[in-house]
C-alpha positions, 0 to 999 in steps of 0.5 A, spaced: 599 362 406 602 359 412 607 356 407 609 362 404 610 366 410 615 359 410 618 361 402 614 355 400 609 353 395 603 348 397 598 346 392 592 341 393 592 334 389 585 333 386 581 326 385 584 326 378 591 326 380 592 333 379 595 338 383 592 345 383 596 351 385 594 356 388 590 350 391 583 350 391 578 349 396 573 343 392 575 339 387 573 341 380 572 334 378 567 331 383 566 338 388 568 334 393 572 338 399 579 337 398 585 336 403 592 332 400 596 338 401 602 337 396 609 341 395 612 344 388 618 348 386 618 355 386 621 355 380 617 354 373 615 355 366 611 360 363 605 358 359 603 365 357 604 372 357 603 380 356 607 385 357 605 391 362 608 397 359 605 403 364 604 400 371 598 402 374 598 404 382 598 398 387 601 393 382 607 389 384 612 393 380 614 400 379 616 398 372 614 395 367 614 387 368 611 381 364 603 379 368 604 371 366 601 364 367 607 360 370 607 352 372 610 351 378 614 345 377 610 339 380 603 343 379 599 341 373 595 347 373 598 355 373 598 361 378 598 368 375 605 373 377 608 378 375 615 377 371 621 382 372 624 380 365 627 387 364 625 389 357 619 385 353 624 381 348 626 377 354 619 376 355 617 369 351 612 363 353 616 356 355 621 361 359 624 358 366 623 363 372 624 362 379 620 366 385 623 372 388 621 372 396 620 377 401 625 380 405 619 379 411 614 375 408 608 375 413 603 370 409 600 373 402 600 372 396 605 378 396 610 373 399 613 372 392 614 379 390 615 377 383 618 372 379 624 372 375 628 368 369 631 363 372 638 359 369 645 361 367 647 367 368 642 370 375 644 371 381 644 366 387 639 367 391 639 368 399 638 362 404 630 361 406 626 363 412 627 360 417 622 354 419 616 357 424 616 351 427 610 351 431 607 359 429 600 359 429 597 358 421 595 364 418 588 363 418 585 371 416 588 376 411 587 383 410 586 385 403 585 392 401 582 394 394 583 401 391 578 403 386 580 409 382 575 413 377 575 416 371 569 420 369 568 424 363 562 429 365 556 430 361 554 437 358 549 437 365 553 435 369 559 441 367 554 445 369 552 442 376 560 441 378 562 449 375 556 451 380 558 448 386 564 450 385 561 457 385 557 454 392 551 453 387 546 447 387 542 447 380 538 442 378 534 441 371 527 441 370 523 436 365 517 440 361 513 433 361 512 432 368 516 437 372 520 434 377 527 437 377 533 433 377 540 434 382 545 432 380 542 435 373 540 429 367 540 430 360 533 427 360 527 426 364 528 417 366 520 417 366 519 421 360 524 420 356 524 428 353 530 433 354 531 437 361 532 444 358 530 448 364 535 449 369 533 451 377 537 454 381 536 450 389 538 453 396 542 448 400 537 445 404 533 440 405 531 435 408 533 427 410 529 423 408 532 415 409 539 415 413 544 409 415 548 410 422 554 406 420 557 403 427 563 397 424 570 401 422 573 399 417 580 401 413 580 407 411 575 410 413 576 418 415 570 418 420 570 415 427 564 411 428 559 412 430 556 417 425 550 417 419 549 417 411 543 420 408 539 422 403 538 429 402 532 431 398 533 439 397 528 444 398 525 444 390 528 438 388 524 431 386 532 426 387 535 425 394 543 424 393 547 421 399 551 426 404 554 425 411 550 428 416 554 431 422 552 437 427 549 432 432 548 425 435 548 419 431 542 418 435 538 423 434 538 423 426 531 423 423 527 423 417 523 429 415 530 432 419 531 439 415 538 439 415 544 445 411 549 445 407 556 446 411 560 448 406 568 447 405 572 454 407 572 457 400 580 456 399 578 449 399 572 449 393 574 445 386 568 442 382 566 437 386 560 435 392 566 434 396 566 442 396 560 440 401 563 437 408 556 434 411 549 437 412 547 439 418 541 440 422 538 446 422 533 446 429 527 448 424 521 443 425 521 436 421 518 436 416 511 431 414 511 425 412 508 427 406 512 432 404 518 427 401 513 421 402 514 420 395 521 422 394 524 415 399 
């Protein structure tokens, strides 16, 4: 990393005379740590390839690009990057690239923002970055990782995401051993048997586990510390996690009965979002052995 932040490309050379890029930590050889840094080219070959015709959010183009396995010259082995080869039919396995750097590179991976066809006919690139001479390594990077869901909602949960958007709770009780389910199910896990009979719940319960989360991390909308709960609703045998304000961090407990604080109305879609966070409602906690068999 510290040698891309330089617009240079390191591998490592392993017990068998290859030469690994991006370097490896132990041989796969012998599993012996490795430490014989060695320079390669940021040009290449492509060894294969696939053509990504719609990018997604958080990929290294906007349009769509070739991701390829390239062989740096003097690396024995491949490094996966995009390719901005234009249109598809530019696209080939044994294609020549070169790697096009960041304006600032600051010591990742997105330092080669991408490679691209190299040869007769391309531009001449801008000079290197200059040395950083005695800079310091880079030793920590940060990395963030989105994750983006598409969920396809069962005839149950249809019903459940409708009524909070109506600010209703319902669950769906099992005929076999009569526990009622939130968010509703299409059949009871402990019988096995359809869940038929729905139930209309109130929005409030109880905490019954909880985690005070003191480390900030990236992304995160609340400011530290506050508490993540399982909340049991009155009438229901399934606790689902929620956020629990309204108090100190310090002072959430089990058995602490607790109230939905809804979203201004304006605000509501189908979703538990439509919930802000439960609150502490000042009754007496509930015993023990009230949610004792629901932890």
């Amino acid at each position: 990393m510290t040698a891309l932040r330089e617009r240079r490309i390191e591998g490592v050379r392993g017990s068998d005379g290859r030469v690994h890029v991006p370097p490896v930590e132990y041989d796969p050889v012998t599993s012996a740590p490795l430490s014989d840094p060695v320079a390669v080219a940021d040009e290449g070959t492509v060894v294969s390839w696939s053509w990504m015709a719609e990018p997604v959010a958080g990929q290294p183009l906007e349009r769509p690009f070739g991701w390829a396995l390239v062989r740096l010259d003097g690396a024995d082995t491949a490094m996966l990057h995009a390719v901005d080869a234009g249109t598809p039919d530019r696209m080939r396995t044994g294609l020549r690239v070169r790697a096009r750097w960041a304006a600032e590179p600051v010591g990742s991976i997105r330092d080669i923002v991408c490679f691209e066809p190299a040869g007769a006919g391309v531009e001449p690139r801008g000079p290197a970055a200059p040395a950083t001479g005695g800079a310091e390594p880079v030793t920590m990077l940060t990395t963030p990782v989105h994750l983006a869901y598409r969920h396809s909602a069962s005839e149950q949960e249809s019903r459940y995401l409708r009524a909070l958007a109506d600010g209703r709770f319902i669950g769906q009780r099992c005929p076999a051993c009569g526990k009622v389910y939130v968010p509703p199910r299409g059949a009871c896990p402990a019988d096995g048997v359809p869940t038929e009979e729905e139930v209309q719940l109130p929005d409030r319960g109880i905490v019954t586990t909880f985690c005070i989360v003191n480390v900030p991390f990236l992304g995160q909308r609340i400011t530290p510390p506050y508490v993540a709960a399982y909340v049991l609703l009155d009438g229901a045998d399934i606790a689902f996690l929620h956020l629990v304000l309204g108090c100190a961090a310090d002072e959430v407990r089990m058995g602490m009965r607790v109230e939905a604080a809804w979203k201004p109305r304006e605000r509501w879609t189908t979703s538990l979002e439509n919930v802000d966070h439960f609150r502490p409602t000042g009754e007496p906690d509930a015993p023990f052995e009230s949610y004792s068999e629901h932890l």
